[in-house]
C-alpha positions as CSV (number, residue, x, y, z in Angstrom):
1,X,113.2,73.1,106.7
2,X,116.4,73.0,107.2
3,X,119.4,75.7,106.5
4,X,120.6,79.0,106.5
5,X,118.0,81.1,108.3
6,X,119.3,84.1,107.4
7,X,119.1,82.8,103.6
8,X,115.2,81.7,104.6
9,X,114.1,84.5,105.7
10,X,115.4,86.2,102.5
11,X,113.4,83.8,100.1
12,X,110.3,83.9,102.3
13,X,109.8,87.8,100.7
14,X,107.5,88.2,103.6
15,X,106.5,92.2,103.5
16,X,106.8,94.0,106.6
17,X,105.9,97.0,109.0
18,X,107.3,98.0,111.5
19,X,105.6,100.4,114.4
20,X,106.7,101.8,117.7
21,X,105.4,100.2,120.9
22,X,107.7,102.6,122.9
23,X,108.3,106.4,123.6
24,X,111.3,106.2,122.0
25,X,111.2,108.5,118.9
26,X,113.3,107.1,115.7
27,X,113.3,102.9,117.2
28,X,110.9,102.0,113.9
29,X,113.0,103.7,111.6
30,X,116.2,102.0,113.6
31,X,114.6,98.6,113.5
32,X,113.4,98.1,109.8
33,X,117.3,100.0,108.4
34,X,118.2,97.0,111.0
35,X,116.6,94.6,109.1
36,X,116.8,96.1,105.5
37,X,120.2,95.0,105.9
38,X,119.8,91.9,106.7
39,X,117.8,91.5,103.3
40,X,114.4,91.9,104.9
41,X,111.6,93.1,103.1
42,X,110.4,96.4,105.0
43,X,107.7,98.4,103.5
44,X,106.7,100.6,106.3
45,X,108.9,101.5,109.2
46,X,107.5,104.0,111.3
47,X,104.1,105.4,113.5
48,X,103.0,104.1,116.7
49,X,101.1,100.9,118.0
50,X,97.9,101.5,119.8
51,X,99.5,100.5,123.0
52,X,103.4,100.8,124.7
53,X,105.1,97.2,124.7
54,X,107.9,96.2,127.2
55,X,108.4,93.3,124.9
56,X,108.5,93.0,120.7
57,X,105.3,91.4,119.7
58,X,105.0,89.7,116.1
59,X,101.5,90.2,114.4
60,X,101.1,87.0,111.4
61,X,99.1,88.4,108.9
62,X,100.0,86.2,106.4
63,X,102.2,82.4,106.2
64,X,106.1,83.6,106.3
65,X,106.7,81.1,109.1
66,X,110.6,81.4,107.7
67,X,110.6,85.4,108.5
68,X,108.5,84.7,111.9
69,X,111.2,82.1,113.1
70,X,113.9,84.9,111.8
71,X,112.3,87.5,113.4
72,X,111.7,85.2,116.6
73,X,115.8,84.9,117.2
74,X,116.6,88.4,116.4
75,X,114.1,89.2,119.2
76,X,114.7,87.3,121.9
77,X,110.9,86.1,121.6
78,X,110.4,83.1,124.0
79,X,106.5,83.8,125.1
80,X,103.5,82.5,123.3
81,X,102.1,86.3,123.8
82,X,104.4,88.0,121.6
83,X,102.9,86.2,118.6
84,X,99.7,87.1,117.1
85,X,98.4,85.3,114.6
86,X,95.8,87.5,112.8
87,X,95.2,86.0,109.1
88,X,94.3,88.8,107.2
89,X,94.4,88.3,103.3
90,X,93.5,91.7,102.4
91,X,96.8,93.1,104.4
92,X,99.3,95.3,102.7
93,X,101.9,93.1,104.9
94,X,102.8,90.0,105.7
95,X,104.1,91.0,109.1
96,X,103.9,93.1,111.6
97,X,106.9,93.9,114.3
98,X,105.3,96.0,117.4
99,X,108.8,97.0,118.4
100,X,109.0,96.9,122.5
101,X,110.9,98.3,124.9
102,X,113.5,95.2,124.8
103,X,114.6,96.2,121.4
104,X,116.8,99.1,122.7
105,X,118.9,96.2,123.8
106,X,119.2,94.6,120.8
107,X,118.7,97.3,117.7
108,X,122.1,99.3,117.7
């Protein structure tokens, strides 16, 4: 599709958690007010991933391909190994963000 994918991502209403893949206390919290203002549907921002990430990965639970390709720019994501796609239709969220070490870069 094609427009705005600011205005996408918006009408995708994809629900979303975000977790800490660093040691960086507060970078959840950071990320999803982040994205809350950019009219992103965060549910959760906060806790830890089961493992540290140098680099953001994207867990799919469910299809919000509009967010994914949002979320995609936003991080820099340019690997085949920061996206899982993990259908889950009993998930609370549509989406994941395991927020990586590269996101101190990006997340003022």
């Amino acid at each position: 599709a094609s427009g705005d994918p600011t205005a996408l991502m918006q009408e995708d209403a994809a629900r979303v958690r975000v977790v800490n893949g660093t040691y960086t206390e507060g970078l959840p919290e950071r990320t999803g007010n982040y994205l809350l203002a950019q009219g992103m549907q965060v549910v959760e921002a906060g806790g830890y991933a089961a493992q540290q990430y140098s680099r953001t990965t994207i867990v799919v639970y469910g299809p919000k391909l509009y967010t994914l390709r949002y979320l995609m720019t936003v991080f820099g994501v340019d690997a085949t190994n920061q996206i899982v796609f993990a259908p889950d239709a009993t998930s609370n969220v549509d989406i994941e963000i395991r927020v990586g070490a590269d996101a101190l870069n990006i997340i003022p």
